[in-house]
C-alpha positions, 0 to 999 in steps of 0.5 A, spaced: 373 663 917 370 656 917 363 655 917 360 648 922 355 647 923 354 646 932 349 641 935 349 640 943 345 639 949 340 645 951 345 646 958 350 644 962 358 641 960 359 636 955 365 632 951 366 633 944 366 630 937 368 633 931 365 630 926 368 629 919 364 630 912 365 624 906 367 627 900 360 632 898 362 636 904 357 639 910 351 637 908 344 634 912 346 627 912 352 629 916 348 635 920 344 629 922 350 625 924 352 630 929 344 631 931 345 623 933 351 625 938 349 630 941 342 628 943 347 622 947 349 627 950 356 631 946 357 638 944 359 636 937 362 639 931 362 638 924 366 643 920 365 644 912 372 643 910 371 645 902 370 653 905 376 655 902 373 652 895 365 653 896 363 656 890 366 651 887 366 645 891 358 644 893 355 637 893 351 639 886 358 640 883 362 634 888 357 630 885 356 631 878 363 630 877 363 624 881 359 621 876 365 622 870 369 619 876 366 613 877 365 611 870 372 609 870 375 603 871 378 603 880 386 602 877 385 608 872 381 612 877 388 615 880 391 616 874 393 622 871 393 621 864 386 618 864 383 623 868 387 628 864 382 625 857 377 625 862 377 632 864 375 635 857 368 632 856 367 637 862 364 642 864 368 648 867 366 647 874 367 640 874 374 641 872 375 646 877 373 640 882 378 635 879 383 640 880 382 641 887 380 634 890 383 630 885 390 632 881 390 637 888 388 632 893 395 631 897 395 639 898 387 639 900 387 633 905 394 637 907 390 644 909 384 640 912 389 637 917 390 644 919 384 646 918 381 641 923 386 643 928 384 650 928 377 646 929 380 643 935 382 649 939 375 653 937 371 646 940 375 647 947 375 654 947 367 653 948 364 654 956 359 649 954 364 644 952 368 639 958 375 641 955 379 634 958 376 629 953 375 630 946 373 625 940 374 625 933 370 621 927 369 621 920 367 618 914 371 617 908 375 623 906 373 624 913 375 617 916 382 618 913 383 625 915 381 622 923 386 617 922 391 623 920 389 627 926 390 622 930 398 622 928 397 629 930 394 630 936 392 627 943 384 625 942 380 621 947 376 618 942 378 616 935 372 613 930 374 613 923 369 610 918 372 606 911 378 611 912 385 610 908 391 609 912 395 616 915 401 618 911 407 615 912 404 609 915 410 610 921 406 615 923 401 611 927 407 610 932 404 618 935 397 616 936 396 616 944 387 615 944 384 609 943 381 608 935 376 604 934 375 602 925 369 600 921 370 597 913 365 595 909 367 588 906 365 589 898 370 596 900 376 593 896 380 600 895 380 602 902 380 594 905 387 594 901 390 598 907 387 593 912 393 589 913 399 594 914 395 598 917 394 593 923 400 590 922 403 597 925 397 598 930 401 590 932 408 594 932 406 600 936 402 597 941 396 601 940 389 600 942 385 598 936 379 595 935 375 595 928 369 591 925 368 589 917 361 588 916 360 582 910 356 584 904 356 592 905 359 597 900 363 603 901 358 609 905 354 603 909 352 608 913 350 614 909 342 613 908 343 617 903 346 613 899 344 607 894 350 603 899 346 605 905 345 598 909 341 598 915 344 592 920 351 594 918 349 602 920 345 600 926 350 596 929 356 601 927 353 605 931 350 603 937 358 601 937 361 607 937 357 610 942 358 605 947 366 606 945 365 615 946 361 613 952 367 609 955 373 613 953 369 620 953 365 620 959 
């Protein structure tokens, strides 16, 4: 079992959204997202992909982790030695965070894929929900897990935000809907991926559009969030509705 949270219209058939979580999981920001969407007229869906692990991983816990994290230097963030030393100043339950999305991190994103593909085919089991057009979004973690599950299967829609490239880059080759990107430009982690990531959109002749926003952090658009920026988050969304509108409805 999976816990989401649903949002839609009061009646009638509509097209569906799965939204993604960042990395703190379902939380109200990103209820909140799927709140937006559906008022626009979408059933949307944003499942709490850290059910398996929710004793453990909850925001509280994701977060005070994070902390230790990003006191590191960005180089040494995914190195294995480093986070091994760090991992003694913390406390149970924090290690049991980084075990899980960090030292595990390739095996977790790998069941989340599953998971959201079982998340797919709850949305179009539903009698409120216009099975022929499906879109799929995501932030961070999420926006990463969007560009892999478009390797996967055949969406409408795709709206990833500040996501790492799918694994293996060839993979792109599958994607069949149309994908429309946001990156922050002070984001240079994730921006690093940019260029071989075009350069196989190019290759394999996909629709791709993406939009960097100059001055804005990673999580522009979570106003949750000390990196939130108004302009960027304003226009990033009136972008992907009008993109979900012209492919969805």
């Amino acid at each position: 079992m999976m816990s989401a949270f649903i949002s839609r219209p009061k009646a009638g058939e509509y097209p569906g959204i799965i939204v993604i979580h960042e990395a703190f999981g379902l939380n109200e920001q990103i209820r909140g997202v799927a709140k937006r969407y559906a008022k626009e007229g979408y059933v949307t869906i944003a499942p709490n992909l850290f059910t398996r692990n929710g004793d453990v991983m909850n925001e509280k816990n994701i977060e005070s982790t994070m902390r230790y994290m990003w006191a590191l230097p960005p180089d040494k963030r995914n190195d294995p030695d480093t986070i091994q030393q760090l991992m003694s100043k913390m406390s149970e339950t924090e290690r049991k965070v980084v075990n899980i999305f960090f030292l595990g991190r390739e095996e977790m994103e790998k069941q989340m894929a599953k998971d959201l593909l079982d998340c797919n085919s709850f949305i179009r089991s539903l009698d409120f929900v216009v099975n022929e057009k499906l879109g799929i979004m995501g932030f961070c973690l999420g926006g990463g897990l969007t560009y892999q599950l478009s390797t996967i299967y055949p969406f409408n829609a795709s709206v990833p935000f500040y996501g790492a490239n799918p694994r293996p880059l060839g993979s792109i080759e599958s994607i069949s809907g149309p994908i429309l990107a946001f990156y922050a430009g002070e984001d240079e982690r994730i921006n690093a991926g940019v260029p071989s990531l075009v350069e196989a959109m190019v290759k394999y002749k996909k629709q791709f559009s993406l939009k960097i926003y100059k001055g804005a952090q990673h999580s522009f658009f979570n106003e949750t969030r000390p990196s939130y920026n108004k302009e960027a988050a304003s226009d990033a969304w009136e972008s992907s509705l009008a993109f979900f509108n012209k492919n969805l409805k």
